[in-house]
C-alpha positions in Angstrom: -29.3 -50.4 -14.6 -27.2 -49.7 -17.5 -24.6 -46.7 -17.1 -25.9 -43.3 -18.9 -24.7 -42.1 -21.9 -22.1 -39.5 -21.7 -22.5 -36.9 -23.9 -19.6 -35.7 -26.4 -19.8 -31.8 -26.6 -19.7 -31.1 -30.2 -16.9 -29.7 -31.8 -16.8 -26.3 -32.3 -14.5 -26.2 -35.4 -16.4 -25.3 -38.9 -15.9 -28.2 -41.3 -13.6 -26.8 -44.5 -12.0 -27.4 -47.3 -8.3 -28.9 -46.9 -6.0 -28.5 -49.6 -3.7 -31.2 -50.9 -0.9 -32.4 -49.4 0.6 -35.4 -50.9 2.8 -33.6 -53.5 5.0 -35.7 -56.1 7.5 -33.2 -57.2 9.7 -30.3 -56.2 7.8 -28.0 -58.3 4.6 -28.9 -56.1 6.5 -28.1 -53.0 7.1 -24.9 -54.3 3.4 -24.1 -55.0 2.7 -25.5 -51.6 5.4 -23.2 -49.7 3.7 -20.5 -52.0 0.4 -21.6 -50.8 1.4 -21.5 -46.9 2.6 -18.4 -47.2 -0.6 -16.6 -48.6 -2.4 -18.6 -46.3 -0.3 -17.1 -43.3 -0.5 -13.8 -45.0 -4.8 -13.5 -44.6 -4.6 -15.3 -41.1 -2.3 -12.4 -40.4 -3.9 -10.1 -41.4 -7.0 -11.1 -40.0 -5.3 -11.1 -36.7 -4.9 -7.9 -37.1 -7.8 -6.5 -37.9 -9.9 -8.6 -34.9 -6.9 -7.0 -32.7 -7.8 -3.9 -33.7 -11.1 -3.8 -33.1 -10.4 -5.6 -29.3 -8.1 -2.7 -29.2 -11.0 -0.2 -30.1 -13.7 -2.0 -27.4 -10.8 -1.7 -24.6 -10.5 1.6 -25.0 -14.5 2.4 -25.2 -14.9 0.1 -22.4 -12.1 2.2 -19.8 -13.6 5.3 -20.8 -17.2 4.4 -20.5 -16.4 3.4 -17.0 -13.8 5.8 -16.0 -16.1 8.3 -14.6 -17.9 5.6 -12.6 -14.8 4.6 -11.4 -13.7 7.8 -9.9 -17.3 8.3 -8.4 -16.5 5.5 -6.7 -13.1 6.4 -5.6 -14.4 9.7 -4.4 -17.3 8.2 -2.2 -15.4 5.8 -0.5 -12.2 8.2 0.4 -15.1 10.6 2.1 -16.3 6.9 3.9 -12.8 6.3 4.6 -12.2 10.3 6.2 -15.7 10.2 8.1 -15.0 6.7 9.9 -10.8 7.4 10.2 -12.4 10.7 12.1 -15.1 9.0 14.1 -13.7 5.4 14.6 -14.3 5.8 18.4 -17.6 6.3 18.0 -18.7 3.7 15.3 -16.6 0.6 16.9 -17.6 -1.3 19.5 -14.7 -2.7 21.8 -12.0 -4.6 19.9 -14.1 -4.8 16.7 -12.8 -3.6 13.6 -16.7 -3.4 11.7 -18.8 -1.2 11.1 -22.2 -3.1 10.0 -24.8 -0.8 8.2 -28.3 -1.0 6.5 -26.6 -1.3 3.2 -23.5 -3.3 3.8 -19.9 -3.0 6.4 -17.2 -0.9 6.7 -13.8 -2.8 8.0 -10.1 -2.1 8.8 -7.7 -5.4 8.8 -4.4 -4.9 10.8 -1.3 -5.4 8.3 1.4 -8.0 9.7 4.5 -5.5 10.4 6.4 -5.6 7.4 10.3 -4.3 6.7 10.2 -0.3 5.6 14.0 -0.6 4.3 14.6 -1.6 0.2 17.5 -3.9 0.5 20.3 -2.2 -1.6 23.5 -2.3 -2.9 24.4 0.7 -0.7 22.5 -0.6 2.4 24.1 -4.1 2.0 28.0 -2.5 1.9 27.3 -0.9 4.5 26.0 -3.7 6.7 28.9 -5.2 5.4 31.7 -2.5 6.2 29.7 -1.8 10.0 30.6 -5.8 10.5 34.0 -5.3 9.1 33.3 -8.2 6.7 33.8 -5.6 3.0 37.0 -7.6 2.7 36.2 -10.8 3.6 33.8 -10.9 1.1 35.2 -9.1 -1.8 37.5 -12.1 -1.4 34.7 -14.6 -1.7 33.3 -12.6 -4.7 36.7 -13.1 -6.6 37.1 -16.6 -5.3 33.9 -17.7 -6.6 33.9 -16.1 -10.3 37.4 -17.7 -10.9 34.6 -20.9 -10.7 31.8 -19.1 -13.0 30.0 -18.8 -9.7 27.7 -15.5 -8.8 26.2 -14.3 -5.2 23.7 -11.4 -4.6 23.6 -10.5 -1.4 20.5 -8.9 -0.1 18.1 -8.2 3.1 17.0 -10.9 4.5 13.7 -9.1 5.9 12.1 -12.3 7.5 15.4 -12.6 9.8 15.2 -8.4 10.5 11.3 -9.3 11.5 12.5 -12.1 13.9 15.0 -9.6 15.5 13.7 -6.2 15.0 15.3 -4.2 17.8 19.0 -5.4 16.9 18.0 -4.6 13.2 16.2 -1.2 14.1 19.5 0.2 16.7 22.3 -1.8 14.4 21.5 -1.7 11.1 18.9 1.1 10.5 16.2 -1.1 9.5 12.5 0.9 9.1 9.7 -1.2 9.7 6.1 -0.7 9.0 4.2 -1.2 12.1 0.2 -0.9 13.2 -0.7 -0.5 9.7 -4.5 -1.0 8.8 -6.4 -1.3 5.7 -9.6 -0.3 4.8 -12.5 -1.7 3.6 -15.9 -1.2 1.9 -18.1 -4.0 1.1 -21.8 -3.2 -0.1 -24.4 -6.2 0.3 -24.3 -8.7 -2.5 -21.3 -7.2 -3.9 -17.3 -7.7 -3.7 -15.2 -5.5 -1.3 -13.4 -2.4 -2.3 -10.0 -1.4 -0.5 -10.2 1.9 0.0 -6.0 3.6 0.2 -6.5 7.0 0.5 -8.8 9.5 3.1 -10.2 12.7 1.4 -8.5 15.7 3.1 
């Protein structure tokens, strides 16, 4: 059986007019620098124009959806305040869905994360509590005398492996027994819901 034909998709470029380019003197290098610069000059401005008008849809577009977007914002903090209030009640055991006519309602447990934003300040003074400031202003001055830079900074996946000598030595805040929430309707994608109406 012979092998099928693929099929070329067809270019999509309009077929135009090219001007010359095989020039025999400087005076025709001229015009042709002349030429490319008007050329540029439309194109650009062009550009612009089509820019302008994407500029003019994006702006239609956000405010033609704004309100629906804070309708929806509104609903699903009163979803999010009803189950946060009720969660008892609407969970079964160890589940973390709520399964409805029209779709489910879900919280996800967040891995524990690290609270503290490593610092300048928080990093001298891990460093002075350790009694290492010298020792490594030493190390600073010995390595630019070879163009060489170090940032110190947090290392939050060690302070997660060890966090009660980070919590009671070093201050460290974690995040702990966070949960997200979710809304997803039937058919549709899901919506993470941050914040419970009061």
């Amino acid at each position: 059986m012979p092998a099928a034909k693929k099929k070329t998709k067809a270019s999509t470029l309009k077929p135009i007019d090219l001007p010359n380019n095989v020039f025999k003197s400087t005076s025709e290098l001229s015009d042709a620098v002349a030429l490319i610069s008007s050329l540029r000059r439309e194109r650009d401005s062009i550009a612009s124009d089509i820019n302008e008008q994407i500029s003019q849809l994006q702006v239609k577009l956000s405010d033609s959806i704004e309100p629906f977007n804070r309708k929806i914002s509104h609903i699903a903090s009163g979803i999010r305040y009803f189950t946060d209030k009720n969660k008892a009640k609407l969970l079964d055991g160890d589940s973390k869905t709520i399964k409805l006519a029209t779709g489910q309602l879900s919280y996800r447990s967040l891995p524990t994360s690290v609270k503290t934003k490593s610092s300048q300040k928080l990093v001298d003074k891990i460093l002075e509590q350790n009694e290492m400031s010298d020792w490594w202003a030493k190390i600073i001055i010995k390595l630019s005398k070879v163009f060489l830079r170090v940032k110190l900074e947090l290392d939050k996946e060690a302070c997660l492996k060890n966090k009660s000598f980070a919590k009671e030595k070093l201050g460290i805040e974690f995040n702990d027994d966070e949960e997200t929430f979710y809304i997803k309707p039937d058919e549709m994608d899901e919506i993470e819901v941050i914040d419970a109406a009061a």
